[in-house]
Backbone as numpy.savetxt, mean C-alpha at the origin, in Angstrom:
# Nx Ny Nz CAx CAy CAz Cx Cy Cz
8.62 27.52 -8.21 9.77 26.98 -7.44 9.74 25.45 -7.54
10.95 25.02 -7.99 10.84 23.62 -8.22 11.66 22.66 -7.14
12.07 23.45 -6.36 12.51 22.42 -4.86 12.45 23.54 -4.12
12.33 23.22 -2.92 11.97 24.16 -2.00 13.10 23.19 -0.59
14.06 23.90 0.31 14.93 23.02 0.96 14.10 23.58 2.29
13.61 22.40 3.27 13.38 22.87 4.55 14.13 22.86 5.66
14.10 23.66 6.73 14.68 23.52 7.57 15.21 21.67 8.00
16.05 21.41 8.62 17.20 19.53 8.18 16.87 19.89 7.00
17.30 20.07 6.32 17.68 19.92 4.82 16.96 18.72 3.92
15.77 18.61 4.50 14.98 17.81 3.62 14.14 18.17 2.39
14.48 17.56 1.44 14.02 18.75 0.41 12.92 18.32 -0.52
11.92 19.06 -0.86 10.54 18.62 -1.33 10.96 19.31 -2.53
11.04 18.36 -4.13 10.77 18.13 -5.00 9.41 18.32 -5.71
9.25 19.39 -6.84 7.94 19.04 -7.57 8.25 18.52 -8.79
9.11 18.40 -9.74 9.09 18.00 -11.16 10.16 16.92 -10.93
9.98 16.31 -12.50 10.55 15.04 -12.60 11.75 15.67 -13.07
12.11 16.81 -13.80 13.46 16.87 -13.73 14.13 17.33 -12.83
13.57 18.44 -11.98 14.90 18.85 -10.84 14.90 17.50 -9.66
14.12 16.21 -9.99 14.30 14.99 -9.35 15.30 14.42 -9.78
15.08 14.67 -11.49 16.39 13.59 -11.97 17.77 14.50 -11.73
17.59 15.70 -11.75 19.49 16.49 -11.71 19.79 16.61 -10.21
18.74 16.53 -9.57 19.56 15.98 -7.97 19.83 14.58 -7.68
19.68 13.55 -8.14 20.04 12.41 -7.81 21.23 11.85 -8.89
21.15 12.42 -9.82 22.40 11.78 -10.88 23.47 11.98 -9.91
24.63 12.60 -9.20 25.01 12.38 -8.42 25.43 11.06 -7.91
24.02 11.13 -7.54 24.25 9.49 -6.48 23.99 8.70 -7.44
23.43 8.81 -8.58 23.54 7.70 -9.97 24.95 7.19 -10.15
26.02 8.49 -10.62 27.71 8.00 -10.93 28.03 7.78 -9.82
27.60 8.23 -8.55 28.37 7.35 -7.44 28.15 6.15 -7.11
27.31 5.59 -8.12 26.53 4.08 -7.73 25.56 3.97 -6.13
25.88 4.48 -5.78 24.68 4.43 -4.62 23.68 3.77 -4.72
22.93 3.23 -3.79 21.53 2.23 -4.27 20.39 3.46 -3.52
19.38 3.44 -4.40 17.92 4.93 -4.32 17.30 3.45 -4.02
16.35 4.16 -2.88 15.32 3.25 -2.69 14.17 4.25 -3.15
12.83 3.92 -3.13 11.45 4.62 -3.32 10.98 4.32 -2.41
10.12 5.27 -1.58 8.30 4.90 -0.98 7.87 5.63 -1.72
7.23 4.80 -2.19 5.42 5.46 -2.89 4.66 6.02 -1.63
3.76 7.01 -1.58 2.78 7.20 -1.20 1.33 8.47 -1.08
0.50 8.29 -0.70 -0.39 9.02 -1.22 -0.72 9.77 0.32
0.46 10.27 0.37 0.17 10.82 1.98 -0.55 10.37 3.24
-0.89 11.08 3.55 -1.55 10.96 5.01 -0.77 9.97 6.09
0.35 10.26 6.24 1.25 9.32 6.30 1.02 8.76 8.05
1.67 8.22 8.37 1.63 7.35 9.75 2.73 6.01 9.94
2.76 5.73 11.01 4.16 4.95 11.39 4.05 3.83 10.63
3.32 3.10 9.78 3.29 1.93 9.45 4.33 2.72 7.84
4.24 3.93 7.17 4.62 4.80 6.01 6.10 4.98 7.05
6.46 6.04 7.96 7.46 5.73 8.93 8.74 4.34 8.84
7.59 2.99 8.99 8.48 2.01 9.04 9.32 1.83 7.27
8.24 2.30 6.84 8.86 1.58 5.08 9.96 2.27 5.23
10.01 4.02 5.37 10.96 4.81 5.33 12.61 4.01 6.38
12.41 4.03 7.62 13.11 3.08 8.49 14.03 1.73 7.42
13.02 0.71 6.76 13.53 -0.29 6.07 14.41 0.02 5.10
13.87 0.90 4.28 14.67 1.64 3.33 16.04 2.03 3.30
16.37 2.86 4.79 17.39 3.37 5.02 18.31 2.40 5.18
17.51 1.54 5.64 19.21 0.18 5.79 19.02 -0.86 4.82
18.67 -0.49 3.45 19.05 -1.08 2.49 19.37 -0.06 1.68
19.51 0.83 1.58 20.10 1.89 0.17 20.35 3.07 0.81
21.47 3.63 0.45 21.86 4.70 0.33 21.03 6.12 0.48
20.15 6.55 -0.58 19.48 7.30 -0.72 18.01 6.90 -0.78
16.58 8.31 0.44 15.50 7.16 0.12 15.06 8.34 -0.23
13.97 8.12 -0.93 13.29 9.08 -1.83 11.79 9.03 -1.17
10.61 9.90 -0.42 9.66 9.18 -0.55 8.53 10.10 -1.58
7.78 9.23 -2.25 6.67 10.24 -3.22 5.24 10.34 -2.19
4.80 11.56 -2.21 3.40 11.81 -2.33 3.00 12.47 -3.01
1.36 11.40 -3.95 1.08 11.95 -4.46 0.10 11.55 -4.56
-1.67 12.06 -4.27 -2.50 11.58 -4.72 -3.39 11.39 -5.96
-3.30 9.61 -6.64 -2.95 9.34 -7.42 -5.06 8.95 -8.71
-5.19 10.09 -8.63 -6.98 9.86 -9.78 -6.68 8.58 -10.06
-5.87 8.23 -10.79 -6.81 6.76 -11.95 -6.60 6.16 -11.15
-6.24 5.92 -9.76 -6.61 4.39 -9.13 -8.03 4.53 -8.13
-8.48 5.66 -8.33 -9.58 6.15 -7.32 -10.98 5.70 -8.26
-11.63 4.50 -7.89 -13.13 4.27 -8.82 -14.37 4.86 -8.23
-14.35 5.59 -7.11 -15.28 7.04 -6.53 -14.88 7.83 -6.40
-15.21 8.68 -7.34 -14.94 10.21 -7.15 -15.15 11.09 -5.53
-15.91 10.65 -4.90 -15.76 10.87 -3.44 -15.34 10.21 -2.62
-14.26 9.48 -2.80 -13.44 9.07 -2.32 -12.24 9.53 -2.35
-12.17 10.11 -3.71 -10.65 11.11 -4.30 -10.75 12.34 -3.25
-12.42 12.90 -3.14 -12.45 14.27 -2.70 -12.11 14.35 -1.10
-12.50 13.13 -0.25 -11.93 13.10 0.74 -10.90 12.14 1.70
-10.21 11.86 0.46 -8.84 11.43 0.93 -8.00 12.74 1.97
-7.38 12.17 2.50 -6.99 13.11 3.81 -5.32 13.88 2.83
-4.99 14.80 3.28 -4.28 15.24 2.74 -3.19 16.49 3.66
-2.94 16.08 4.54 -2.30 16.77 6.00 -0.58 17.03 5.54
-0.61 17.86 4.21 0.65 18.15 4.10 1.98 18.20 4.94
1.83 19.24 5.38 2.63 19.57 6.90 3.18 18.42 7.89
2.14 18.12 8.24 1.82 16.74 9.53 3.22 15.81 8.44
2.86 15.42 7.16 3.98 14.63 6.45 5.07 15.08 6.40
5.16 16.23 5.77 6.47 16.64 5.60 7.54 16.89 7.00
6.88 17.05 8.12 7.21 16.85 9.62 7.60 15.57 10.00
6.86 14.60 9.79 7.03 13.03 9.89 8.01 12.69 9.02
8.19 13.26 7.81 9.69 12.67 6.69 10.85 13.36 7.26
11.26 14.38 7.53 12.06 14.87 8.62 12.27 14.39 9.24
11.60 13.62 10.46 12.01 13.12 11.75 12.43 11.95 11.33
11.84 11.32 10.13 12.82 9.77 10.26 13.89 9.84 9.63
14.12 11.18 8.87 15.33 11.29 7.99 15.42 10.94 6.83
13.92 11.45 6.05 14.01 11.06 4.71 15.17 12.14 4.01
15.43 11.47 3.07 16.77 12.23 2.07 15.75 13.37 1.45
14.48 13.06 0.14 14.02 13.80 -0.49 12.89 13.42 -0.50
11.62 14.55 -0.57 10.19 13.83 -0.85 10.09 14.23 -2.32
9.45 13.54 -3.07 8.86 14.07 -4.32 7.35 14.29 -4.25
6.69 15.60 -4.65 5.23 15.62 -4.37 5.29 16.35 -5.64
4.86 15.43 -6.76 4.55 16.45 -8.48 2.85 17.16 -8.18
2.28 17.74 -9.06 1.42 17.79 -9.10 0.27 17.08 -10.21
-0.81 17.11 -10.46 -1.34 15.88 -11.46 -0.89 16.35 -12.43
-0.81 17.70 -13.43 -0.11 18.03 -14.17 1.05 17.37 -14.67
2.14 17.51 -13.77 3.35 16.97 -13.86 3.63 15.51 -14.37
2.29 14.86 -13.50 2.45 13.38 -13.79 1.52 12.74 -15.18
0.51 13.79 -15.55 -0.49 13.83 -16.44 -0.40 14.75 -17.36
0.70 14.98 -17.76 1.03 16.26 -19.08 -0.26 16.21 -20.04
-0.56 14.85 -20.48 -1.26 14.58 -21.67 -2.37 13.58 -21.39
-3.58 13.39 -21.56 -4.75 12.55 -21.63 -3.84 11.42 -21.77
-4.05 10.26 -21.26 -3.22 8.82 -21.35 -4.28 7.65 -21.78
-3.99 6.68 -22.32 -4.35 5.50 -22.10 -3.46 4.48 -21.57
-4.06 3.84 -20.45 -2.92 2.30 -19.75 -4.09 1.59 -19.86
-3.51 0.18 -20.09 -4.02 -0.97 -19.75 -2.90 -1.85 -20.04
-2.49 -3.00 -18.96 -1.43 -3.55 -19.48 -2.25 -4.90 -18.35
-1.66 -6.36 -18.92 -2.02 -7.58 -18.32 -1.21 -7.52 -17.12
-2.38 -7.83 -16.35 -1.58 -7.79 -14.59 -1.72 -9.27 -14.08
-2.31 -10.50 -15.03 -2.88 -11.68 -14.60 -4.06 -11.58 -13.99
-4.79 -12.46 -13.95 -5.83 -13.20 -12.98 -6.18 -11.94 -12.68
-5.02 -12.34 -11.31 -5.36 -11.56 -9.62 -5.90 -10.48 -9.68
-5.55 -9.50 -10.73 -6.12 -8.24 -10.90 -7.81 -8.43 -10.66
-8.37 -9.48 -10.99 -9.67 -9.22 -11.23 -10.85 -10.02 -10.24
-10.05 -10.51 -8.95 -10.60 -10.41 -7.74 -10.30 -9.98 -6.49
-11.23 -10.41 -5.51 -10.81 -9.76 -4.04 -10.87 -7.94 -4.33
-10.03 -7.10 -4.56 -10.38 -5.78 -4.41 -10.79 -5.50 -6.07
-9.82 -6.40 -7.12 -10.45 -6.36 -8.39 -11.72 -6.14 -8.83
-12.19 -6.88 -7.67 -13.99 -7.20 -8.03 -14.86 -6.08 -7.61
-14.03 -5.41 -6.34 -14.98 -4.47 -5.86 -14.34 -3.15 -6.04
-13.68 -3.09 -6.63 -12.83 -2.02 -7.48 -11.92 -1.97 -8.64
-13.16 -2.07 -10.04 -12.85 -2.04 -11.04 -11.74 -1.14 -11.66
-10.83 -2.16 -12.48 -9.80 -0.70 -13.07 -9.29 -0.25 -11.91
-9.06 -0.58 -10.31 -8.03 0.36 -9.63 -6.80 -0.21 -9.39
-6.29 -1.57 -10.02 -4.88 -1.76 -9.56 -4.56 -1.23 -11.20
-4.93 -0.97 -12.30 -4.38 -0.40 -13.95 -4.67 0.95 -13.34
-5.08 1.43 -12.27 -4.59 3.12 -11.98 -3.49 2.91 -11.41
-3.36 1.72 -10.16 -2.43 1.65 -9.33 -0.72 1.66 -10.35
-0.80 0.91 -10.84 0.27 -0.02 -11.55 0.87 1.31 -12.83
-0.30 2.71 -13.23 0.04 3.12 -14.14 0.99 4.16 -13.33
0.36 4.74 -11.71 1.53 5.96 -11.44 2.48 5.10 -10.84
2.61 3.96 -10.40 3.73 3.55 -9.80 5.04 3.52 -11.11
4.26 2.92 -11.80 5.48 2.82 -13.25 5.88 4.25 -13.26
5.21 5.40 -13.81 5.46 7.16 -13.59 6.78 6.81 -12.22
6.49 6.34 -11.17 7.23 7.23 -10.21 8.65 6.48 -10.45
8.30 5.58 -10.67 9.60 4.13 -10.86 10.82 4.93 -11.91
9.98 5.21 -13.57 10.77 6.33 -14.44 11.48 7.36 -13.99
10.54 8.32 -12.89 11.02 9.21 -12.67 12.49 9.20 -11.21
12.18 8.32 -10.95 13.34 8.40 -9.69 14.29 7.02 -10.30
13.98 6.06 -10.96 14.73 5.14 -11.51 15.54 4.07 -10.08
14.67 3.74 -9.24 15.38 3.24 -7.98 16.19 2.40 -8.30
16.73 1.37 -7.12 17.12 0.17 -6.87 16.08 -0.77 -6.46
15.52 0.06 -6.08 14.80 -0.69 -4.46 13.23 -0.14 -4.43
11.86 -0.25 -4.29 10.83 -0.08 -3.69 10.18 -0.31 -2.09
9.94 0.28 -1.72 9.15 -0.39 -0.61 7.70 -0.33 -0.76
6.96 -1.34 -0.03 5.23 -1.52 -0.04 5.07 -1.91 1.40
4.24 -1.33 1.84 3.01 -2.00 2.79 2.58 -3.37 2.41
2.73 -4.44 3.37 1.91 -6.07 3.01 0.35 -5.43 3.49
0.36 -4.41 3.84 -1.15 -4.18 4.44 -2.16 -4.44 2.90
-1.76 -3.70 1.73 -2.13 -4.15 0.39 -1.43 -4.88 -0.39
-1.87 -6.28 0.22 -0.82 -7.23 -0.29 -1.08 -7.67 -1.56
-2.85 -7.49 -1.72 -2.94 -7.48 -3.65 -2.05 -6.51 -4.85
-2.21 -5.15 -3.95 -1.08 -4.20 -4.83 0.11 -4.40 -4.79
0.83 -5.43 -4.12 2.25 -5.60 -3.83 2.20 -6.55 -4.93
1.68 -7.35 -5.45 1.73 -8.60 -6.08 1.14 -8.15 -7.59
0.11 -7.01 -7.71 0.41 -6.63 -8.60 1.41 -5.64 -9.41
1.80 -5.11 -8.73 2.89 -4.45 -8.98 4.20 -5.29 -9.42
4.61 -6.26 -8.29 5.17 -7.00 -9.07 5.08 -7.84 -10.64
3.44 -8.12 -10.49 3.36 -8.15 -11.90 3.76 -7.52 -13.29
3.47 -5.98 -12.61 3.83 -4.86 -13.40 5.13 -5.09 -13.82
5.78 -4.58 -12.63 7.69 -5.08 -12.63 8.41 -6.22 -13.88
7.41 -7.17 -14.05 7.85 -8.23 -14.53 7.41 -7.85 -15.93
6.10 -7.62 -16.05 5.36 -7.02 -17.66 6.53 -6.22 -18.17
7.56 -5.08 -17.85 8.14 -4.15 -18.44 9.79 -4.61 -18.31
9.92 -5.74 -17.58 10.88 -6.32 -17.28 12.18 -5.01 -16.66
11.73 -4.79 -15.58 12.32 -3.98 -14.70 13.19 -3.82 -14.01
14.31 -3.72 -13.93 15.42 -4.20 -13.35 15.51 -3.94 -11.67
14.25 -3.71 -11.06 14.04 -3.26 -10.10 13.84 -4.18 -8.61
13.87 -3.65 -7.63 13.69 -5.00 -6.45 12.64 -4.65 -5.89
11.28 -5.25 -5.54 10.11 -4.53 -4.62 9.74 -5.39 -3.63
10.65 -4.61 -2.48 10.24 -5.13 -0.78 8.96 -4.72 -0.19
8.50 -5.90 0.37 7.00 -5.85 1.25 7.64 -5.91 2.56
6.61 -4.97 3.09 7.36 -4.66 4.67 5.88 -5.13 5.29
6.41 -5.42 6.75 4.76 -6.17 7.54 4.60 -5.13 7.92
3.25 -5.36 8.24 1.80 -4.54 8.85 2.53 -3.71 9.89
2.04 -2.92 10.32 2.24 -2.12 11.64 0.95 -2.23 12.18
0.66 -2.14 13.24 -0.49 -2.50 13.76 -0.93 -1.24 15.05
-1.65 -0.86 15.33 -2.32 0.41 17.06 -1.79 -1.03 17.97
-1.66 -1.03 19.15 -1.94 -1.52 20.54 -2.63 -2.30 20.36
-3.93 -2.14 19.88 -4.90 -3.15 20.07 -5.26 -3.64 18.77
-4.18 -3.89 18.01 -3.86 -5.21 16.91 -4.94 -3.94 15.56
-5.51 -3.22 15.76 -5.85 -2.55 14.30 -4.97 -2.19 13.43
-5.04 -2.76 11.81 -3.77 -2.11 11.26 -3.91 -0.62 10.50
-3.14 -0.01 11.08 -2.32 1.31 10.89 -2.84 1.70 9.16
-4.00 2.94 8.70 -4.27 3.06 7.44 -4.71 4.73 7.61
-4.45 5.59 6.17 -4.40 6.48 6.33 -6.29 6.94 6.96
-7.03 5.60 5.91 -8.21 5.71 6.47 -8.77 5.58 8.01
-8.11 5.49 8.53 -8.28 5.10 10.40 -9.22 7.15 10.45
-8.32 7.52 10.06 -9.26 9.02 10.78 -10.40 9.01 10.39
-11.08 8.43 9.57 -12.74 8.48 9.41 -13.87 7.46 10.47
-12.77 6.89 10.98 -13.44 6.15 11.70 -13.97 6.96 13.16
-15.66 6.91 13.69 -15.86 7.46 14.94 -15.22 6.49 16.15
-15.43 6.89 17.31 -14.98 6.10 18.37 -15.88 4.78 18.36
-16.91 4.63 17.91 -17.79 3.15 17.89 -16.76 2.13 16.86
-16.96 3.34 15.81 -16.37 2.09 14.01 -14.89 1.72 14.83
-14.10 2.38 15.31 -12.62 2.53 16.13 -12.83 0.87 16.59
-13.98 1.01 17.51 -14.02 -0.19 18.36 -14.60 -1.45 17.42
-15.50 -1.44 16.46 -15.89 -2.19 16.01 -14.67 -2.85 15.04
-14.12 -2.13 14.26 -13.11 -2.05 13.34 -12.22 -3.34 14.27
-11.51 -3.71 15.25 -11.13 -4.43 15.84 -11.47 -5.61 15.34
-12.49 -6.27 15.04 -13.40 -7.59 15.12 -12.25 -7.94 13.83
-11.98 -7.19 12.47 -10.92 -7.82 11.54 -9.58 -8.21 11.68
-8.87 -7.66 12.72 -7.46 -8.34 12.98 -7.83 -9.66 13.97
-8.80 -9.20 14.85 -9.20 -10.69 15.87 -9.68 -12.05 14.56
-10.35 -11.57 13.87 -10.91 -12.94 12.86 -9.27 -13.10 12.30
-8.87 -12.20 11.75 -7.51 -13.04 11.15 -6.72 -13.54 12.17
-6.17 -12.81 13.16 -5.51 -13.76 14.48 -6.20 -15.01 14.74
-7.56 -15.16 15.30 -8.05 -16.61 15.09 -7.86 -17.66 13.88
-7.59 -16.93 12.98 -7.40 -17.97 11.73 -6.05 -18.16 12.16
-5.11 -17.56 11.98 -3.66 -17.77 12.71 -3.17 -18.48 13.67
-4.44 -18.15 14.60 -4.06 -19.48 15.81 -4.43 -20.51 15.96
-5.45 -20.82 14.86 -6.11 -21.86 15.22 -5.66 -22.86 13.32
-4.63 -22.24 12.60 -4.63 -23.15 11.22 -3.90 -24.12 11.42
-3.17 -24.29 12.21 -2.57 -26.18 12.60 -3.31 -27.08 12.77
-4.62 -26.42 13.31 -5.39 -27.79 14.28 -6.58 -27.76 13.14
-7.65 -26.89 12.67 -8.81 -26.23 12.08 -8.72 -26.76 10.64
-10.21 -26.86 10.03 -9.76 -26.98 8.46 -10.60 -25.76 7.90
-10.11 -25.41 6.68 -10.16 -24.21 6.16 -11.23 -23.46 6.34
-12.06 -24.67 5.93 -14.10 -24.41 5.74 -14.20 -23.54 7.54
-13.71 -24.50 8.46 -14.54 -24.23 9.50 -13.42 -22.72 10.33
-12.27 -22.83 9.48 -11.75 -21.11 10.17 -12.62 -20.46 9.01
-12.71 -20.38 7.77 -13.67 -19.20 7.10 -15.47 -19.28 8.09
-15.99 -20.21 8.54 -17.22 -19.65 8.92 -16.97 -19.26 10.50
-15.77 -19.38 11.60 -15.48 -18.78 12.30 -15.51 -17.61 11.88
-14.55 -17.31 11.11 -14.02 -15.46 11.06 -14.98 -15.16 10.49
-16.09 -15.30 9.34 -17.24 -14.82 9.07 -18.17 -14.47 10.01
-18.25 -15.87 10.91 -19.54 -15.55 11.66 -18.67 -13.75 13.08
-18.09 -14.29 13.69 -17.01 -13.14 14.45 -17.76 -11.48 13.62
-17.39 -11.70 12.45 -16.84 -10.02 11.63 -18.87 -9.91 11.71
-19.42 -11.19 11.01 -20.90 -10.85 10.68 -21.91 -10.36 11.76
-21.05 -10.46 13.15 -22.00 -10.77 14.14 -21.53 -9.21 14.97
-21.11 -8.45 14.31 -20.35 -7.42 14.84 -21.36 -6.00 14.36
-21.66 -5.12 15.17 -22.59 -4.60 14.38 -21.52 -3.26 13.93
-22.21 -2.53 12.90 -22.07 -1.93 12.52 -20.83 -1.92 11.24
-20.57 -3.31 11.15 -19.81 -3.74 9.72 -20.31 -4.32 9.00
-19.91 -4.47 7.94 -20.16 -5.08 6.46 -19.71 -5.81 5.62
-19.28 -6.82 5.63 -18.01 -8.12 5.03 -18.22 -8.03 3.76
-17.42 -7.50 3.07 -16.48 -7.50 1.32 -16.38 -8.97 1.17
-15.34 -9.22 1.80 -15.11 -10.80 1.75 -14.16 -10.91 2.94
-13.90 -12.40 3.36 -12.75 -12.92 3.88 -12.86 -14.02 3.65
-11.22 -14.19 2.94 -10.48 -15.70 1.72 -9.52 -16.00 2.86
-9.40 -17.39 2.36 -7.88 -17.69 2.61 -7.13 -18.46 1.08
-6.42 -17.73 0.75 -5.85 -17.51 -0.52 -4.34 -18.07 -0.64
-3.92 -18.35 -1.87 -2.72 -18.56 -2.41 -2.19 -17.28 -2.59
-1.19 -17.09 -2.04 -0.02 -15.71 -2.45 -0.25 -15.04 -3.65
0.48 -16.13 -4.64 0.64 -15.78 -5.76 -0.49 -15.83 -6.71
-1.42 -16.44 -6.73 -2.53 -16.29 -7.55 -3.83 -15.30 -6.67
-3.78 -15.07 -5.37 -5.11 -14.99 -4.79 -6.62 -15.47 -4.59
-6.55 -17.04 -5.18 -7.58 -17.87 -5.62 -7.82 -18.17 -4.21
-9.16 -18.41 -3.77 -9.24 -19.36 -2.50 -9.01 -20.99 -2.32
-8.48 -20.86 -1.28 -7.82 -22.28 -1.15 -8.12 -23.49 -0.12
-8.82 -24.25 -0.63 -9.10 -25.39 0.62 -8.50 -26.37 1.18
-6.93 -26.68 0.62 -6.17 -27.44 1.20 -4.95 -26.80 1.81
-4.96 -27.06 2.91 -3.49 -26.58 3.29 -2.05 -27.31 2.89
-2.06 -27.38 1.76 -0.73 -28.38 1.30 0.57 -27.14 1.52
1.51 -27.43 0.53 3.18 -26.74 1.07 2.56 -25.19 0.32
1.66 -24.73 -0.35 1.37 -23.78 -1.15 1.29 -22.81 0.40
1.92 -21.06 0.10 2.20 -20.18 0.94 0.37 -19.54 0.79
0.32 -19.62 2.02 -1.38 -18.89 2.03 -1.43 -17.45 2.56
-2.46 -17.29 2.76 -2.72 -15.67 3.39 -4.32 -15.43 3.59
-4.70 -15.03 5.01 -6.07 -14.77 4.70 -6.13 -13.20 4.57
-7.33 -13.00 3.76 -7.27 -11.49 3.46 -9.29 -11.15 3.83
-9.26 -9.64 4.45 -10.10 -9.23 4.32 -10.64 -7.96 4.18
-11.84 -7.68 3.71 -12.36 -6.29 3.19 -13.61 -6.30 3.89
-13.68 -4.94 4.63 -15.04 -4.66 5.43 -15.31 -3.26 5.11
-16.71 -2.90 5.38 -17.12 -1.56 5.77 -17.55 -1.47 7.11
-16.70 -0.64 8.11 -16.64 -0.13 9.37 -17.41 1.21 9.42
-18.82 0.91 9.53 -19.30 2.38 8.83 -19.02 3.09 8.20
-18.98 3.90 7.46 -18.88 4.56 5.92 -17.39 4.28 5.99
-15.82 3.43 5.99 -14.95 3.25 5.76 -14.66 2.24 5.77
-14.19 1.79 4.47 -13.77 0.48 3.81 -12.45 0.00 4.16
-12.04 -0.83 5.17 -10.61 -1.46 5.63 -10.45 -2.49 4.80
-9.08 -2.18 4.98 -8.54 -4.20 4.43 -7.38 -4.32 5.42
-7.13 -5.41 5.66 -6.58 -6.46 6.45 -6.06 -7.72 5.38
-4.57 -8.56 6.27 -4.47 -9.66 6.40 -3.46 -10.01 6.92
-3.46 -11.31 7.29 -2.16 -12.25 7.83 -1.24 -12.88 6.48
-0.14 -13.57 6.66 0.09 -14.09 5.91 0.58 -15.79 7.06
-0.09 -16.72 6.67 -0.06 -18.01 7.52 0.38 -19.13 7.92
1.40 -19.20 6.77 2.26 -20.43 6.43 3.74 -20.28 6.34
């Protein structure tokens, strides 16, 4: 069965063609298709993209699909969360048009090779500590981009390196495409919203906190502060926290992701990567 219509008439898609002969349609009607990407496990911050979407295009499409070549631990692939139902319930209620969920098959007919220049950026900050995962990232997003042919993308700024590489991507294949970054969604108590939050126990829950407080302090305090002395603030904060583990925390240029010690007119962002007991968060602000 290659669409299956659920009760609201939201309809889950498995192949790329009964994707493409339901939307041609809204192709000759000119309509603008937006995309969400995503790899399930969805939650309101996935919610909001859907929300943004709707009041910029016509038709929103969202994908799940969890995606191997951007995964560089294999046990990490195995317990990615995968709460079918719980999603397809949540795309309903906000009123998604269509989900697409292929299977790896579908998207992997044939053994592949990708590698395509993503710049620099590719090869720090998560580059560094995850080899080869934005050339997984960048290879199914292109797949989903073909297969639904949008107007429009949406991203999470929560992975604001994959937003920027992707755009890279966009630009490498010269894409006629638009890709909106939507802000963070955040819990109550400033944690941002990730499918990984359920691995966290009630301690990591609480500890996990200490990374939006170090970036809010960098935030409140970058008018007055110089760079050096907000990075060994938010270091010392995250280091002094038990039961985490600091990846890094930069304060970076947008567009390159280099760290940056002057605050001149250049758009910054601090970014960070922790282990909250066995689960790896990322975080950031954007500051300027």
């Amino acid at each position: 069965m290659h669409t299956e219509i659920l009760k609201l008439g939201l309809e889950v898609i498995n192949t790329i063609a009964a994707l493409k002969m339901l939307l041609q349609p809204s192709k000759l009607a000119k309509q603008k298709i937006a995309l969400v990407p995503t790899m399930g496990a969805l939650h309101k911050g996935h919610v909001s993209l859907i929300k943004i979407a709707q009041q910029n295009a016509d038709i929103v499409v969202c994908s799940i699909f969890v995606n191997p070549t951007q995964f560089t631990d294999p046990k990490d692939l195995e317990k990615y969360p995968r709460p079918l139902e719980h999603d397809i319930e949540m795309l309903q209620e906000a009123g998604c048009d269509y989900v697409f969920m292929p299977s790896v098959k579908e998207m992997y007919p044939v053994p592949e090779q990708w590698h395509i220049d993503l710049g620099s950026a590719e090869f720090v900050l998560e580059g560094e500590f995850r080899k080869g995962h934005y050339q997984g990232v960048t290879q199914i997003v292109k797949k989903l981009f073909d297969a639904v042919d949008p107007d429009l993308a949406f991203f999470g700024q929560k992975d604001f390196q994959q937003v920027l590489m992707i755009r890279n991507m966009v630009a490498y294949f010269g894409l006629g495409l638009q890709i909106i970054s939507c802000p963070i969604i955040r819990e109550e108590d400033g944690l941002a919203m990730s499918s990984r939050n359920i691995h966290l126990s009630a301690a990591d829950r609480k500890n996990a906190l200490v990374l939006s407080r170090a970036l809010q302090y960098v935030t409140d305090h970058f008018a007055t502060d110089s760079i050096d002395d907000l990075l060994d603030q938010a270091k010392q904060m995250i280091n002094a926290t038990e039961g985490v583990t600091l990846d890094y925390f930069t304060i970076a240029d947008t567009e390159t992701l280099l760290p940056e010690c002057e605050k001149d007119s250049k758009q910054l962002v601090a970014l960070v990567a922790a282990k909250v007991g066995e689960t790896r968060l990322i975080d950031n602000m954007i500051l300027n």
